[in-house]
C-alpha positions as CSV (number, residue, x, y, z in Angstrom):
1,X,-10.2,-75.1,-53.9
2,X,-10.9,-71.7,-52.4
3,X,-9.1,-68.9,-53.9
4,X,-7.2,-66.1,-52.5
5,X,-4.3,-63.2,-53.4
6,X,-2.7,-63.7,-49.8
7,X,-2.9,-66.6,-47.7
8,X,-0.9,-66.0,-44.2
9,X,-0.5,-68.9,-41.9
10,X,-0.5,-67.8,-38.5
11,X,-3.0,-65.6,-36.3
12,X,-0.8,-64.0,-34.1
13,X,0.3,-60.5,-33.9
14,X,2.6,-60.5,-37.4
15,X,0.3,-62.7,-39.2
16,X,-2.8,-60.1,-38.5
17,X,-1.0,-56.9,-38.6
18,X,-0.2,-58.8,-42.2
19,X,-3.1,-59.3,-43.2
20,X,-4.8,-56.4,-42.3
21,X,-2.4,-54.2,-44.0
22,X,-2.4,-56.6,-47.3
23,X,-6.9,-56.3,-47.0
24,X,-6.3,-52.3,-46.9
25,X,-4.8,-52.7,-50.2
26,X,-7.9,-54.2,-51.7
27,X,-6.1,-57.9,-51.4
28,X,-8.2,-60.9,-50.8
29,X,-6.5,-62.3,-47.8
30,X,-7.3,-65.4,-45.8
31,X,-5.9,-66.2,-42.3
32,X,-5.1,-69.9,-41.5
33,X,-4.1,-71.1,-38.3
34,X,-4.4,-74.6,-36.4
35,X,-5.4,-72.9,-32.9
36,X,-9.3,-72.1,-31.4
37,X,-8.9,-68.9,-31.2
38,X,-6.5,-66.2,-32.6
39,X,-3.7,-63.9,-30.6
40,X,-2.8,-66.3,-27.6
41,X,0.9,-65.0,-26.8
42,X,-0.7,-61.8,-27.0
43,X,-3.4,-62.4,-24.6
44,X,-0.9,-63.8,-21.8
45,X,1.7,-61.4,-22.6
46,X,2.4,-59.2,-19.8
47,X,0.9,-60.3,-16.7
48,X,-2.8,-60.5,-19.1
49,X,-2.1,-56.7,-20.3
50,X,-0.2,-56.9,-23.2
51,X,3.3,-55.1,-23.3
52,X,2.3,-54.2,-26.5
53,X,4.6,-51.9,-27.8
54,X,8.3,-50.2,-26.5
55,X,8.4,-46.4,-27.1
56,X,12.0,-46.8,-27.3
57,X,12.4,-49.1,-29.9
58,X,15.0,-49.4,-32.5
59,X,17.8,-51.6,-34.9
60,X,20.0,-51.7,-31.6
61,X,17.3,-53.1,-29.4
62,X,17.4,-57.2,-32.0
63,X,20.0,-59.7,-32.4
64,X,20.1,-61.0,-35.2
65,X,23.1,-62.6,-37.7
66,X,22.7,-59.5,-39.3
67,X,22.1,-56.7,-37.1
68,X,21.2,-54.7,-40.1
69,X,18.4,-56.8,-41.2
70,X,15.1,-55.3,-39.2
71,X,15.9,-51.3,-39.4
72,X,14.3,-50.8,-42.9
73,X,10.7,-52.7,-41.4
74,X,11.3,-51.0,-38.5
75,X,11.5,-47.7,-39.3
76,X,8.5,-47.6,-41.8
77,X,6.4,-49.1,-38.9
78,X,7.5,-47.5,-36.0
79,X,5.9,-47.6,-32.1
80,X,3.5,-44.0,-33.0
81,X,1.7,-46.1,-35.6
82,X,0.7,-48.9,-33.5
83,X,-0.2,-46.4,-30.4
84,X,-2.4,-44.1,-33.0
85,X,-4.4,-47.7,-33.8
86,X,-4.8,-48.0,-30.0
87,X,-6.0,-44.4,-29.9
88,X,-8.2,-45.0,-32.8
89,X,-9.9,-48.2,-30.4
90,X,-9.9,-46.1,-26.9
91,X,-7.7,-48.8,-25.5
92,X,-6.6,-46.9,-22.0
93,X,-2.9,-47.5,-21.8
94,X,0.5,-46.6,-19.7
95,X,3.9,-46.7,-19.7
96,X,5.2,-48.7,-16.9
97,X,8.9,-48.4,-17.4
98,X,11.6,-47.8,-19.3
99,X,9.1,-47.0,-22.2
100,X,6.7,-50.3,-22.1
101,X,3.6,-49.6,-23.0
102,X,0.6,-51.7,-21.5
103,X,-3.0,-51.7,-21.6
104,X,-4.8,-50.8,-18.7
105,X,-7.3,-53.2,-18.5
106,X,-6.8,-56.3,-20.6
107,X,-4.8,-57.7,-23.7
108,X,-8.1,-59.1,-25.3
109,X,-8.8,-55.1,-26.1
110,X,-5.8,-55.7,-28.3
111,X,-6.9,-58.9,-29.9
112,X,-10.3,-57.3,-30.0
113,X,-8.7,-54.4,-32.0
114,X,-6.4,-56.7,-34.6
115,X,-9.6,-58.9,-35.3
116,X,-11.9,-55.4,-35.8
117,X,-9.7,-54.2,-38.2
118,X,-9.2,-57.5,-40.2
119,X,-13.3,-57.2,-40.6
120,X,-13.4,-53.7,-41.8
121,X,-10.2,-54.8,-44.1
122,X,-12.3,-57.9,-45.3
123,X,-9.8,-60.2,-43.9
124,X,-11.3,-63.7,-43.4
125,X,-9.8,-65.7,-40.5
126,X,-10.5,-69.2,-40.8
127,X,-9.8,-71.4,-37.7
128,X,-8.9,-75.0,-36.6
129,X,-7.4,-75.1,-39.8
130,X,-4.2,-77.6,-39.2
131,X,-2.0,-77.1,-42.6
132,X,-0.8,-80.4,-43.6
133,X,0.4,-80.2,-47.0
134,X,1.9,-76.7,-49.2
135,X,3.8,-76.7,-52.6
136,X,3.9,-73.6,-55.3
137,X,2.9,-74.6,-58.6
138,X,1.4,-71.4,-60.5
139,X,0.2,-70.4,-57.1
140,X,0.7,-71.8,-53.5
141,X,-1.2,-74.8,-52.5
142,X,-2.0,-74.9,-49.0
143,X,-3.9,-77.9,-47.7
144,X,-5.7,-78.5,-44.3
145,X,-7.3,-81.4,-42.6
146,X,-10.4,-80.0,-43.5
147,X,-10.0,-77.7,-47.0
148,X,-7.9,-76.6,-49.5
149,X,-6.8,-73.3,-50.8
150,X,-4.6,-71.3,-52.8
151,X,-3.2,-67.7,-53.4
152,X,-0.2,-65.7,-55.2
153,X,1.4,-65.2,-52.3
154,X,2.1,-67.2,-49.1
155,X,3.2,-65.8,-45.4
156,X,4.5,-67.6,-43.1
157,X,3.8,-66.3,-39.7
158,X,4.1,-69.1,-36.9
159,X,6.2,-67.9,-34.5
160,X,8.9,-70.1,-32.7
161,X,8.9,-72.7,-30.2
162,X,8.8,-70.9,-27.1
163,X,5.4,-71.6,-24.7
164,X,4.7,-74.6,-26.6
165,X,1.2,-75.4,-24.7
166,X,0.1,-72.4,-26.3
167,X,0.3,-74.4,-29.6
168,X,3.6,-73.1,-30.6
169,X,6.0,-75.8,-33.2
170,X,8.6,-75.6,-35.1
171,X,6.2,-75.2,-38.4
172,X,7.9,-72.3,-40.5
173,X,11.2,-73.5,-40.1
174,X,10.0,-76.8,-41.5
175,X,8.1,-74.9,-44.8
176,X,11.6,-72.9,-44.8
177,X,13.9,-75.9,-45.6
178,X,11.2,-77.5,-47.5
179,X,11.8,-74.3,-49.7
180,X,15.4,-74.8,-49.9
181,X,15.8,-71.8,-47.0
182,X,18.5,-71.4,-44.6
183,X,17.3,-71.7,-40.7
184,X,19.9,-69.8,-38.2
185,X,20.0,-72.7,-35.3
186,X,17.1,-71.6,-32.4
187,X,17.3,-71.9,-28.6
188,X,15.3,-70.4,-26.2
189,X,15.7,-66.7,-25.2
190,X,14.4,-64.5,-23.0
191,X,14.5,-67.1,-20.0
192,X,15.9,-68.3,-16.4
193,X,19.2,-69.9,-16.4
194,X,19.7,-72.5,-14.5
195,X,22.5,-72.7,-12.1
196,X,25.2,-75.3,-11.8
197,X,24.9,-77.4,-8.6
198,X,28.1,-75.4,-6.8
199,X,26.3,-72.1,-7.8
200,X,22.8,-73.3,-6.3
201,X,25.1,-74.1,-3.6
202,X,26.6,-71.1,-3.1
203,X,23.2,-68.9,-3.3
204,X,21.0,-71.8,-1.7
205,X,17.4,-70.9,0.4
206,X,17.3,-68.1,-1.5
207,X,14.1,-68.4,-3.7
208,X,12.0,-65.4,-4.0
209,X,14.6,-63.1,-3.1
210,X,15.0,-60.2,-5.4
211,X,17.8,-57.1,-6.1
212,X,18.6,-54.6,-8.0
213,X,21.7,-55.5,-10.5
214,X,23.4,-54.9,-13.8
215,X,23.5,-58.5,-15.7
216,X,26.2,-58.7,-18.1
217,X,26.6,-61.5,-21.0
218,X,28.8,-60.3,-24.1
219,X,27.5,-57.4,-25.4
220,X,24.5,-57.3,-23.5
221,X,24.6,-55.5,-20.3
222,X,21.2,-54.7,-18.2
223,X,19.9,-52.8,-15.3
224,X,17.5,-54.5,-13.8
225,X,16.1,-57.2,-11.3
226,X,17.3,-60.4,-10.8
227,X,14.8,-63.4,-8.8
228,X,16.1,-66.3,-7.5
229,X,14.3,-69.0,-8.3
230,X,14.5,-72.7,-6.9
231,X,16.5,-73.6,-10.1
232,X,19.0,-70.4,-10.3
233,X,17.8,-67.0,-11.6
234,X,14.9,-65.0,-13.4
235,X,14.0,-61.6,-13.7
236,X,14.1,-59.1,-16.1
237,X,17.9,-58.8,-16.0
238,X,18.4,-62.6,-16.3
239,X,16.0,-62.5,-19.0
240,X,17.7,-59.6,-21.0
241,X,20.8,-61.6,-20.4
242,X,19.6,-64.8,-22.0
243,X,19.4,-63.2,-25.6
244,X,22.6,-63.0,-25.6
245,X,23.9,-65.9,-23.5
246,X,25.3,-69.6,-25.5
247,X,26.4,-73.1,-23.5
248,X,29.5,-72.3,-22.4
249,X,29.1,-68.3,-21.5
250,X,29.3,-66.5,-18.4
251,X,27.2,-63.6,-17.0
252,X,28.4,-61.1,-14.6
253,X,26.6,-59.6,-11.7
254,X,27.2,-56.2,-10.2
255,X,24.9,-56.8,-7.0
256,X,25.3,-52.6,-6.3
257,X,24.9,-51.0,-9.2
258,X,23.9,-47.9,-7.3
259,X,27.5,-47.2,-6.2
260,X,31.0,-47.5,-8.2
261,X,33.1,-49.7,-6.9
262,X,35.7,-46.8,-5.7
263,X,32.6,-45.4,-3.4
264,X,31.8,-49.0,-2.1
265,X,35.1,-49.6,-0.9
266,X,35.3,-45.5,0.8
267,X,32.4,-46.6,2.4
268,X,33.2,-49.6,4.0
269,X,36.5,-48.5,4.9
270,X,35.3,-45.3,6.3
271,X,32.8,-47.6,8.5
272,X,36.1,-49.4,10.0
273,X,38.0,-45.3,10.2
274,X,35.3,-44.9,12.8
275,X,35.8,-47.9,15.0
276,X,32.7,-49.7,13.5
277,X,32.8,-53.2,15.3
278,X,30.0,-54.5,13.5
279,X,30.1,-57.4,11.3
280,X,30.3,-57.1,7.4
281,X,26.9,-58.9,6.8
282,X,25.5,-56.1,8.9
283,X,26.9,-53.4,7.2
284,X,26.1,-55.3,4.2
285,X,22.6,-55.7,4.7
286,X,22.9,-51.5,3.7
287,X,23.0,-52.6,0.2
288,X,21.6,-56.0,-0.3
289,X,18.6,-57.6,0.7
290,X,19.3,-59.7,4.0
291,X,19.1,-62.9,2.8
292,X,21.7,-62.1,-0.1
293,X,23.9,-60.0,2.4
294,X,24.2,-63.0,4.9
295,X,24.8,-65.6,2.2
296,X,27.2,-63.8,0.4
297,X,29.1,-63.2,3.6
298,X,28.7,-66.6,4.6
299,X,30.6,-67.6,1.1
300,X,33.2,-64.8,0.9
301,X,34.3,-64.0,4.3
302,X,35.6,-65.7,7.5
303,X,32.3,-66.4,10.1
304,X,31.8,-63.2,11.6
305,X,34.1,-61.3,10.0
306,X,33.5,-57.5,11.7
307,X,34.6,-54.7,9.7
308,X,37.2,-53.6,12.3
309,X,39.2,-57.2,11.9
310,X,39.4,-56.9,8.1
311,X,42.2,-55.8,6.1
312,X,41.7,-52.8,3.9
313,X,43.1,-55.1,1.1
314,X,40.7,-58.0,1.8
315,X,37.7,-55.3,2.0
316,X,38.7,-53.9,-1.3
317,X,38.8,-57.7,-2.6
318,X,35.3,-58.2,-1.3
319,X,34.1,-55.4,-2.9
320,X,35.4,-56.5,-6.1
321,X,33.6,-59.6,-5.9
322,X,30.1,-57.7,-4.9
323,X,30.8,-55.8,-8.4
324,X,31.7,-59.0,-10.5
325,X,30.4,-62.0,-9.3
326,X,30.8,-64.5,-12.4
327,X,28.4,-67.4,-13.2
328,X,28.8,-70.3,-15.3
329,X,25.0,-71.3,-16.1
330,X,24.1,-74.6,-16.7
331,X,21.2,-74.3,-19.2
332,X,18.6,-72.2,-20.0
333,X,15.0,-72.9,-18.6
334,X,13.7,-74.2,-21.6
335,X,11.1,-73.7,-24.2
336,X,8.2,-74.4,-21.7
337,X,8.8,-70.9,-20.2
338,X,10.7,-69.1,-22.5
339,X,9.2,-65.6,-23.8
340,X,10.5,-66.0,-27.5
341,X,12.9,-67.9,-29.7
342,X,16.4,-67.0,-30.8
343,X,17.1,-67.6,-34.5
344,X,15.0,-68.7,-37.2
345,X,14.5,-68.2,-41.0
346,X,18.5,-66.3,-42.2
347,X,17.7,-62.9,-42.9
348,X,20.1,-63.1,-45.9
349,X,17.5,-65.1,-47.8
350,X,14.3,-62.4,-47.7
351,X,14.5,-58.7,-48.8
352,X,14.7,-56.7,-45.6
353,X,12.0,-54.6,-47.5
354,X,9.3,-57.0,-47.8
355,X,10.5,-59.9,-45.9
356,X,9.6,-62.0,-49.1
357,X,12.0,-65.0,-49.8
358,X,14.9,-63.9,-52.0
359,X,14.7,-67.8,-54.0
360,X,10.8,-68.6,-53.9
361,X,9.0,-65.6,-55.1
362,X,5.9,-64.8,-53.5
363,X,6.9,-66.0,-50.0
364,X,7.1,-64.4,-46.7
365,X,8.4,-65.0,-43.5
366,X,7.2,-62.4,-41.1
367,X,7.4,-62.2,-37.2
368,X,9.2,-64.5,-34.5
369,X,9.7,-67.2,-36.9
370,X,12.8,-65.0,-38.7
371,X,15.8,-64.6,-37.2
372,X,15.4,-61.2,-35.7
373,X,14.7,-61.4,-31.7
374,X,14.1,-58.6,-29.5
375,X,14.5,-57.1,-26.0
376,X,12.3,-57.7,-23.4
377,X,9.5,-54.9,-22.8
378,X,7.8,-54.8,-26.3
379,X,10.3,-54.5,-28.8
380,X,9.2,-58.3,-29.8
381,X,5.4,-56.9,-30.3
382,X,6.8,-53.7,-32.5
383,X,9.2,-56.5,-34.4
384,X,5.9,-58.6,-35.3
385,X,3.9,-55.5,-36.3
386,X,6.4,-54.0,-38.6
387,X,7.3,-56.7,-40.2
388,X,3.8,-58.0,-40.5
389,X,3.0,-54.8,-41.9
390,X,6.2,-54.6,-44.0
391,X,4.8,-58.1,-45.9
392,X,1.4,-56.7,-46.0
393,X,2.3,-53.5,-47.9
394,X,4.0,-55.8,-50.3
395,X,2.3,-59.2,-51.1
């Protein structure tokens, strides 16, 4: 049996950031993980660039049964730390908006950079290693198809289920409740909704299409765009929307955000002041993409409705609807293209300091597979680095 201080289970980005920080400390740390090759979300994350980090983020950017729960990793780990290690690699980098930062060139210069400093930490990462069997007796017993090891202390760092052909299971929840650990019920987040059939209806022949809106589910509300897809919606405002959307929910979309409601509606009716004869898809096509414009129209308002025929009550009415139009989604799209997970290991039973387990001493749940799920745009990446590094500093 090969002996260790740390053993983490998991090479992505919490499980290395881990284990890197735990080596810096002069800890003999071993890296397990079933997969070829280490860092796979992170090498198809953004478009193949890695969204690695978001300037912006903070507490308020997670859900999490206890929004509380990540400000203490995240604020001794903060976005400036990971950029200086990016610095430190010359890793050319840019911020593409609303404070994502992505590499220029590829996300293997980030793997690239996590494996250097594991070496120069004297991290050993040990591959094709499928963990079949762990119990704590003295130490944690950790045993693969191929080896057997054992260490004081014992991260899990997994991840959830989303992108499952990636290699991604349901592994740390199973190691939490074999521990006696509370798992927060998962689903998939940061994903397409499907629409119900009288929704796909209502905005049918309209995949690819693409608009500025602000998405609104709970207390999530996001400017951004939405996609039509040939199943319902995607997008970065759909996506936002999912973190915070349940079976049973509605979202809300405000198709012009650019414009209150109140200057909509002067608008509009100004157009019909002037003896505008034109119809409202026209007119609407001033806002909307045409396709949008036409089948909206084509929903909402008599067949060629012109402005001029159009009550200023019924014009107000329509604008209303362009500013709330409600949905009732169906589903999410699923695991299979799901960015992250929602849920995971309850935060009430690890120290928000260390992320070790509050029952089992000497165990660590770091990463997607706790119950703290961010944003889209890097604030999933910072999550896994500080609390990687928050486990590290401590096991």
């Amino acid at each position: 049996m090969k002996n260790y201080d740390v053993i983490v289970i998991g090479a992505g980005g919490a499980g290395l950031m881990c284990a890197i920080q735990a080596g810096r400390r002069d800890r003999k740390v071993a890296v397990l993980d079933h997969a070829a090759k280490i860092g796979s979300k992170i090498l198809i994350s953004g478009g193949g660039r890695c969204n690695f980090t978001n300037v912006g983020a903070g507490p308020e950017n997670y859900v999490s049964n206890n929004p509380h729960f990540a400000k203490s990793a995240l604020s001794r780990f903060v976005p400036n730390d990971f950029i200086h290690m990016v610095k430190d690699h010359q890793i050319a980098y840019h911020e593409k908006k609303l404070g994502q930062l992505f590499c220029d060139r590829s996300a293997q210069e980030i793997v690239a950079m996590l494996e250097e400093e594991c070496r120069k930490a004297g991290v050993e990462i040990i591959l094709e290693q499928p963990v079949t069997h762990i119990e704590k007796k003295e130490r944690f017993e950790v045993k693969t198809f191929h080896d057997s090891f054992c260490a004081e202390s014992l991260v899990i760092a997994t991840g959830g289920l989303s992108i499952p052909k990636l290699g991604a299971t349901d592994f740390g929840y199973k190691i939490a409740k074999q521990f006696d650990l509370r798992v927060v019920p998962t689903s998939p987040a940061l994903d397409g909704f499907k629409l119900k059939p009288a929704d796909m209806k209502y905005f049918k022949d309209l995949m690819g299409v693409s608009c500025d809106t602000i998405v609104t589910c709970g207390k999530g509300v996001f400017r951004e765009n939405i996609l039509f897809t040939h199943s319902g919606l995607s997008g970065p405002a759909a996506l936002q929307a999912s973190l915070y959307w349940y079976p049973g929910n509605t979202i809300q979309i405000n198709f012009i955000p650019s414009a209150p409601k109140e200057t909509l509606e002067k608008w509009f009716l100004e157009c019909k002041r002037k003896g505008s004869k034109l119809e409202m898809k026209t007119l609407l096509k001033e806002w909307l993409p045409s396709r949008l414009a036409d089948r909206i129209c084509e929903n909402e308002l008599p067949e060629k409705a012109a402005i001029h025929q159009m009550q200023d009550k019924k014009i107000k009415e329509f604008c209303n609807k362009l500013k709330t139009h409600v949905l009732s989604p169906e589903a999410t799209v699923g695991y299979g293209k799901a960015e992250v997970t929602r849920g995971g290991v309850d935060t009430d039973e690890l120290s928000s300091r260390t992320m070790e387990s509050k029952k089992v001493p000497g165990l660590y749940f770091v990463g997607e597979v706790v119950d703290v799920t961010g944003w889209l745009g890097g604030y999933n990446f910072q999550w896994a680095w500080a609390s990687g590094y928050a486990a590290g500093d401590a096991v």
